[in-house]
DOVOVO-845487 format. One record per residue (C-alpha): z, x, y. Coordinates in steps of 0.2 Angstrom, whole numbers, padded with zeros to 4 digits, always signed. Example, Ala and Ser with C-alpha at 12.3 -4.5 7.8 and 13.67 -1.06 7.14 Angstrom:
+0039+0062-0022;+0036+0068-0005;
***
This chain:
-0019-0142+0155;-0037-0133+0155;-0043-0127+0141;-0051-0109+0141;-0071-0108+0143;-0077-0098+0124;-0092-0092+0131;-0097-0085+0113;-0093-0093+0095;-0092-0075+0085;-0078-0071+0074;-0077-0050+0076;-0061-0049+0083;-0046-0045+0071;-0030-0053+0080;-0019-0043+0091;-0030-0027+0090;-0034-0020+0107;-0051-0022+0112;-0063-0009+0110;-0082-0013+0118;-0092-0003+0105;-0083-0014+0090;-0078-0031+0100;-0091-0044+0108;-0085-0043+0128;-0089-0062+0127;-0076-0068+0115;-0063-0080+0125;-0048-0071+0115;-0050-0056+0122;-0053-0064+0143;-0035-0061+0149;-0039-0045+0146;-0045-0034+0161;-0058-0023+0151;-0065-0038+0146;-0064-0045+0162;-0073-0028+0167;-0086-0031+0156;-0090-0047+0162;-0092-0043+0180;-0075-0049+0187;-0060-0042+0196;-0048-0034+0183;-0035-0033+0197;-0037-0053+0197;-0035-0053+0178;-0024-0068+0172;-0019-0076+0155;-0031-0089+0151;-0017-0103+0148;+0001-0101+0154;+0013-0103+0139;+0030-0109+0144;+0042-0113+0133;+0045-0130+0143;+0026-0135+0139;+0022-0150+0127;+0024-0148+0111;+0008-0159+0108;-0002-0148+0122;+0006-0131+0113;+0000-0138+0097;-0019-0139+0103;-0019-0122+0108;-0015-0115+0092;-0026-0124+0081;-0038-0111+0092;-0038-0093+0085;-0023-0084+0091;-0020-0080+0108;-0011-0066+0116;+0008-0074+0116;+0022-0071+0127;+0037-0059+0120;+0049-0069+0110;+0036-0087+0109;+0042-0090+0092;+0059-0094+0098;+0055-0106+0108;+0062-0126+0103;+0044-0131+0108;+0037-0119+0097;+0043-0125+0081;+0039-0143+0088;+0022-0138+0089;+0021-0132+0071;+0030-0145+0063;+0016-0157+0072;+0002-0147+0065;+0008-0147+0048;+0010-0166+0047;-0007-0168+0054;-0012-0156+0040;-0004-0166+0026;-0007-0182+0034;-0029-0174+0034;-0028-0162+0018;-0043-0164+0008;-0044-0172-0007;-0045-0162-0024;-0064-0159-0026;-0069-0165-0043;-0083-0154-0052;-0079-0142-0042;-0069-0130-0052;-0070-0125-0071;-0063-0113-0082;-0050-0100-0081;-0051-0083-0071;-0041-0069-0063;-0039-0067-0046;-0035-0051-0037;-0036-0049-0018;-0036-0030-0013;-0049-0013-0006;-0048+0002+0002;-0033+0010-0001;-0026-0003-0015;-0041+0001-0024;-0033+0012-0036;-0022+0000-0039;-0037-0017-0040;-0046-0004-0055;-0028-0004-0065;-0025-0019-0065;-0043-0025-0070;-0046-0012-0083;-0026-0015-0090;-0032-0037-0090;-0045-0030-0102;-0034-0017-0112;-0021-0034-0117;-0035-0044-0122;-0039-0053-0104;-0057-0060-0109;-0062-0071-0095;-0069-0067-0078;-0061-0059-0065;-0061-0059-0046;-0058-0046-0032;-0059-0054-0014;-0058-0042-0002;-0058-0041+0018;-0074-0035+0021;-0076-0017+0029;-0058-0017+0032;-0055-0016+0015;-0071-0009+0005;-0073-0009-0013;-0083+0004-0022;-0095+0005-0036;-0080+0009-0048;-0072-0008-0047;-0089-0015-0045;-0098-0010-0063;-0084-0014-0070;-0088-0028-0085;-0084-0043-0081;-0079-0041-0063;-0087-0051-0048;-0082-0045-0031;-0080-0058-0017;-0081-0051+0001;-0068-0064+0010;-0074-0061+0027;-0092-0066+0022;-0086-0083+0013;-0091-0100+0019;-0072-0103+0020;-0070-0088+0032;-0073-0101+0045;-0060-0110+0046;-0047-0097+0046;-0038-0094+0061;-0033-0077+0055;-0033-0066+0037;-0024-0053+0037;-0019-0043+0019;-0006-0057+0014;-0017-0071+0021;-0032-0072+0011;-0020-0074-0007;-0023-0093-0005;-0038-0093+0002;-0045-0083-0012;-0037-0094-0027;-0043-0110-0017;-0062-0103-0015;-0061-0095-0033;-0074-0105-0045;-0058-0105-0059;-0048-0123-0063;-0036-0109-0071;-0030-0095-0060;-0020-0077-0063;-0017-0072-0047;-0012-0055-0045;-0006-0043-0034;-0016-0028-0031;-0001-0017-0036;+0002-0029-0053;-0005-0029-0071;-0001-0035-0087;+0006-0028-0100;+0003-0041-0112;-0012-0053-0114;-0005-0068-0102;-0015-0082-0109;-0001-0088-0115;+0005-0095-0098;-0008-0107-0097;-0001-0117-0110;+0007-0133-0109;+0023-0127-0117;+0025-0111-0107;+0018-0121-0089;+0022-0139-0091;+0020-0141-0069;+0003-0134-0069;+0010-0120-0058;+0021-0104-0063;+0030-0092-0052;+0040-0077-0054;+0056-0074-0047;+0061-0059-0032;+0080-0049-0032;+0094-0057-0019;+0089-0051-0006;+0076-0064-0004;+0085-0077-0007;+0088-0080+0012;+0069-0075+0018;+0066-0093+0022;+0070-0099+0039;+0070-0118+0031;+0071-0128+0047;+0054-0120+0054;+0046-0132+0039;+0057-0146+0042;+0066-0146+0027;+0084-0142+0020;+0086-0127+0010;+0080-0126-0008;+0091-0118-0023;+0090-0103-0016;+0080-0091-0028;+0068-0080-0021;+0050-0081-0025;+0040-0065-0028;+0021-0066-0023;+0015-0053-0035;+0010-0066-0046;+0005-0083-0048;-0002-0095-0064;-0010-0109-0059;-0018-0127-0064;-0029-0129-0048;-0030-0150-0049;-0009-0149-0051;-0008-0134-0039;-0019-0142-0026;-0011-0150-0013;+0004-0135-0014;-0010-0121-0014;-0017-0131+0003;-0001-0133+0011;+0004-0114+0009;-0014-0110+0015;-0009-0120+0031;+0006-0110+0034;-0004-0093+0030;-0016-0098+0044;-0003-0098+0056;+0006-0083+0051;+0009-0077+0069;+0021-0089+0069;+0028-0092+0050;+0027-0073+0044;+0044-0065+0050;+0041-0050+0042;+0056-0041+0038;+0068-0048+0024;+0083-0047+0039;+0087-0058+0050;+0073-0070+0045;+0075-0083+0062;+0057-0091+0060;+0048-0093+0043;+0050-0084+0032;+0045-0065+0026;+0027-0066+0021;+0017-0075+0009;+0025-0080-0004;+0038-0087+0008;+0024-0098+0013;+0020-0102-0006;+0041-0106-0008;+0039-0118+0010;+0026-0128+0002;+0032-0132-0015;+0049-0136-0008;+0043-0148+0007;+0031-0157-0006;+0044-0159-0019;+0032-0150-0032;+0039-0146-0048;+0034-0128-0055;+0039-0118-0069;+0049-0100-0069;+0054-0088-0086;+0069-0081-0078;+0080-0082-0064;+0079-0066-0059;+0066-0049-0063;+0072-0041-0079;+0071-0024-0069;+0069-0017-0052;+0067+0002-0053;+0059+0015-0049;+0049+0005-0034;+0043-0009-0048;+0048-0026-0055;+0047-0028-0075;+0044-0048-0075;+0046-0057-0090;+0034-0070-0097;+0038-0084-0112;+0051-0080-0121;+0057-0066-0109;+0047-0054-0115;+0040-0042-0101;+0023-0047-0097;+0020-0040-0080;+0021-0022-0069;+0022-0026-0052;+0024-0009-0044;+0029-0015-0024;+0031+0002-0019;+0025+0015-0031;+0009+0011-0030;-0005+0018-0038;-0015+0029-0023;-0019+0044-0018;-0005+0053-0012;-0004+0051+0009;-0011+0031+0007;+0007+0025+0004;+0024+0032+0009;+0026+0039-0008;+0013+0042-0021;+0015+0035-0036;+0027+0043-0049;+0025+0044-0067;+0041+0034-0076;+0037+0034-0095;+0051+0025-0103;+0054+0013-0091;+0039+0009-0084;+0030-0002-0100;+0012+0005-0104;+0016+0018-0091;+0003+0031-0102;-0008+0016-0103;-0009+0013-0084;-0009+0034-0078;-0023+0035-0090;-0034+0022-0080;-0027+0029-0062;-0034+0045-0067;-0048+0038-0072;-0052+0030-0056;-0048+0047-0047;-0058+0056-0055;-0073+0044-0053;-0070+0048-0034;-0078+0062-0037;-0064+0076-0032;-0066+0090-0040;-0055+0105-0031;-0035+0102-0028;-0041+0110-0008;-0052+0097-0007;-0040+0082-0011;-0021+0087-0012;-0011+0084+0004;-0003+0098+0015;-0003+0111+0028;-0017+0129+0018;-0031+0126+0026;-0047+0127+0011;-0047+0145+0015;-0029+0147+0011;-0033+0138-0003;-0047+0148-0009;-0038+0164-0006;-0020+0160-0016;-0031+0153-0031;-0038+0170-0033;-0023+0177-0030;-0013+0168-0044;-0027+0169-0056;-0021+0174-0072;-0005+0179-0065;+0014+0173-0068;+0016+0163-0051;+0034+0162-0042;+0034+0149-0025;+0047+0146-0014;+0044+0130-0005;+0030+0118-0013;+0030+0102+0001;+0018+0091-0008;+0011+0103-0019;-0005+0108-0010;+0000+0128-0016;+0008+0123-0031;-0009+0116-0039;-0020+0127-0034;-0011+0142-0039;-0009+0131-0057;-0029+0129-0060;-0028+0149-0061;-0013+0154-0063;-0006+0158-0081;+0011+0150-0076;+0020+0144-0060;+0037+0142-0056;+0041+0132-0039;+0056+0131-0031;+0059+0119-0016;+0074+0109-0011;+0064+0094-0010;+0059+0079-0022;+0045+0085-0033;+0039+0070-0036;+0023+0072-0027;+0019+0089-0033;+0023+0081-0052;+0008+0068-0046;-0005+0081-0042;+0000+0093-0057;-0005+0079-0069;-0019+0072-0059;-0027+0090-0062;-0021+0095-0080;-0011+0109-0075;+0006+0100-0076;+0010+0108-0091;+0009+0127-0084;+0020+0124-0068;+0042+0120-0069;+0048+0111-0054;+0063+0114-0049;+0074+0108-0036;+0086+0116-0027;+0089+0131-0014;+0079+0148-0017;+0096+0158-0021;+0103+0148-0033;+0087+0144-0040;+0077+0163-0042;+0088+0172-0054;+0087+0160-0068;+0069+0156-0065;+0063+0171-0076;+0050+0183-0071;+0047+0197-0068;+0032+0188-0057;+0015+0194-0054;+0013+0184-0038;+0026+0175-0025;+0019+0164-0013;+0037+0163+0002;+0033+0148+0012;+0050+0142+0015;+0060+0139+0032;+0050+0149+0044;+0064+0158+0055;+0065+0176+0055;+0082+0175+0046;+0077+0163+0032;+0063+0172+0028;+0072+0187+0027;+0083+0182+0015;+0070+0173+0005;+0063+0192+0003;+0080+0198-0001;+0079+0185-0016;+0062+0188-0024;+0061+0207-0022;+0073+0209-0037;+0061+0197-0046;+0043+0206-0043;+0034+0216-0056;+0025+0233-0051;+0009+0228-0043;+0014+0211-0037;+0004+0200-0025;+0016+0191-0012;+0010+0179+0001;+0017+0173+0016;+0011+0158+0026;+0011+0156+0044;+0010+0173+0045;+0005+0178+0063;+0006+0158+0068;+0010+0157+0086;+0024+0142+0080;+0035+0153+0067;+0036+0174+0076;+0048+0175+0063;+0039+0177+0049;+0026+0192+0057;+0043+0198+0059;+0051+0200+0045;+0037+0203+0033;+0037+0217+0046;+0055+0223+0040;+0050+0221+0022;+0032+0231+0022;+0043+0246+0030;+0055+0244+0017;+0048+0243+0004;+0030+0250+0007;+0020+0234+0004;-0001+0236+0007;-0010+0222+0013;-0019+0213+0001;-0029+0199+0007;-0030+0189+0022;-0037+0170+0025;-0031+0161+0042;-0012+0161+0042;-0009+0165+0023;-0007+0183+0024;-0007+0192+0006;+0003+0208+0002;+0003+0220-0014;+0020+0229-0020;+0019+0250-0027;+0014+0249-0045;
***
């Protein structure tokens, strides 16, 4: 079989992206089945043809050549193939069977690890400055991917703290790919430590972990931590040649290591990662290649090599509230991994993070260094920063609006409305049948949390035991005609003489039934306009 002619040796492709002239180099081979490429190099895209015909009755031997390359453009469905698997399992005994030795004088000391930018940058600051808070004296590292994950001044001046740009790395080089879950390995393998934390950008301690590094709390050199049922079967064990371990999950938030005992697993695991188009099966079902994601590979590579490695517990003390609590020696809760309720900015996750004192350890501790980080970002107006649909006119006109005033709102979405009517407002009820957990976030991120109650459920079970009488109502609810009528009915009983009412997506093009019925309710009850921004449309009762 021929092999592709690279006419270029550059490395600024990102695998499986689609190709893009003013960001891509037209002469990288990965990209020449593709016919914009094709395009730019003066042929036929009409003509355009994959580079190398995968089949899935190729050699396994040919098969395996091809993918010590960086990654091609696969068929649907490749990884199923028998001769895929055959391929694999070659190229991981040709690693084993070439591994490096462990490099003495290489390595000294004991450091922290953290891999992580861009939108888990909230998250890298925590868990540096809570290292520091337990009494975490050594240095720490953040490796990051380059531009697709930058890492700002207020991680960088950070004491202490070195940040490593992975892309840039001499060892960047012989990566087939690095992707988010990738570069954990690489980045414990390339740090200068013997002794590595390794964390998760979503993980901290709540505890000084020192403690794990000694003999009689890590007598393997390597400690892991364990992951709930439901990755117990994550690992698809004849993909690595191997019968099934015991069984237990591993959980990749958090690793201790001695490098010299850890070496040969660390490489191994690194292999796999390299090839994660093929061993990352990402999703926790129906796992039929691989296994999940990294730690999978972490779990692959200590089994295959019969490495011994020490665990606290069987199983997380708690899951709850999107985090682990995992215990250190003795059981006690030494680590935070929040796996979903991550500390960022509200709109970077599917959830922003939620405040859970009492159950969360150091809870106060860690909000206290979020907001911290938030508030060196340098956002200084809830219109500038909270998510959701008032436009910053909207915004500028309701703040004005609420100031000083008692502040009733029917429908809060994220709480875009709810925080700016708090800066000024003397007091804010919000009513909405949704979560108020974001709303709760964005409250406390601006110090008005204490001024507003959050209350959930519908608008007429709700308003008359909300108090009032209110000095401004903000009706943003459903937006039909009859909905909005009825959300009129409600509050009217509720307003003091003189009361400012708003009403957006007012005149919207998308919602005639609110024009409509704010229509009904000036003739009714002889309501003047007040104010106008956009579709925020104010209104002032008869004092």
């Amino acid at each position: 079989m021929s092999r592709p002619v690279r006419p270029c040796i550059c490395d600024r492709f990102l695998p499986a992206r689609p190709f893009k002239p003013s960001r891509d180099c037209s002469a990288c081979w990965m990209f020449a089945h593709r016919p914009e490429v094709r395009a730019a190099w003066g042929g036929d895209p009409a003509g355009c043809v994959p580079p190398v015909d995968f089949r899935p009755d190729m050699p396994a031997a040919a098969l395996a050549e091809l993918l010590t390359e960086p990654p091609y453009v696969m068929p649907d469905g490749w990884k199923l193939w028998p001769v895929a698997r055959e391929a694999h399992l070659i190229l991981a005994e040709r690693f084993l069977a070439e591994m490096p030795a462990y490099p003495e004088g290489r390595f000294a000391g004991r450091g922290a690890v953290i891999c992580g930018g861009g939108r888990y940058e909230a998250s890298v600051y925590v868990a540096c400055r809570m290292l520091r808070e337990v009494g975490w004296r050594h240095p720490i590292q953040v490796w990051h991917r380059g531009p697709a994950e930058p890492v700002s001044d207020r991680v960088r001046q950070l004491p202490g703290v070195e940040v490593v740009d992975a892309e840039s790395h001499p060892a960047r080089a012989a990566r087939r790919l690095l992707g988010g879950w990738e570069v954990k390995t690489l980045a414990v393998l390339n740090s200068p430590f013997e002794e590595v934390l390794f964390l998760d950008a979503d993980c901290y301690p709540i505890y000084d972990p020192n403690e794990c590094f000694e003999p009689e709390h890590n007598p393997h050199g390597i400690v892991t931590w364990p992951d709930n049922p439901i990755g117990d079967e994550c690992v698809h064990w004849p993909s690595y040649g191997v019968a099934p371990d015991d069984g237990y999950a591993l959980n990749g938030g958090h690793y201790v290591y001695a490098k010299r005992a850890a070496w040969r697993v660390l490489q191994l695991a690194g292999h796999y990662d390299d090839h994660s188009d093929y061993y990352y099966w990402r999703s926790v079902t129906g796992v039929a290649v691989g296994g999940f994601g990294d730690q999978e590979q972490v779990r692959a590579a200590l089994h295959r090599l019969g490495a011994p490695h020490h665990r606290y517990t069987r199983r997380p003390l708690a899951c709850r509230h999107g985090s682990y609590i995992q215990a250190g020696p003795h059981g006690r809760p030494l680590f935070v991994h929040r796996f979903f309720n991550k500390f960022a900015p509200a709109g970077d996750f599917a959830l922003p993070p939620q405040w859970h004192p009492g159950s969360n350890p150091m809870e106060l501790v860690a909000w206290r260094y979020f907001l911290d980080w938030m508030s060196a970002a340098g956002a200084a107006d809830p219109a500038d920063e909270v998510p959701g649909w008032f436009t910053t006119a909207e915004c500028r006109l309701w703040a004005e609006a609420c100031r000083g005033r008692d502040v009733l709102e029917l429908g809060r979405h994220l709480g875009r409305s709810t925080t700016v009517a708090a800066v000024t407002a003397k007091r804010v009820v919000s009513l909405d049948r949704a979560d108020d957990g974001p709303a709760d976030f964005w409250l406390q991120r601006y110090g008005v949390r204490h001024k507003v109650w959050l209350r959930v459920g519908t608008f007429a079970a709700l308003g008359p035991s909300s108090g009032g009488p209110f000095t401004a109502c903000l009706i943003d609810g459903a937006h039909d005609r009859d909905n909005v009528a009825a959300d009129i009915a409600n509050v009217v009983p509720h307003l003091a003489p003189g009361a400012v009412v708003g009403f957006h997506d007012h005149d919207d093009p998308n919602f005639p039934g609110v024009a409509e019925a704010v229509a009904e309710a000036v003739a009714a009850h002889g309501w003047k306009p007040a104010g106008r921004a956009d579709f925020l449309a104010l209104f002032e009762t008869p004092r």
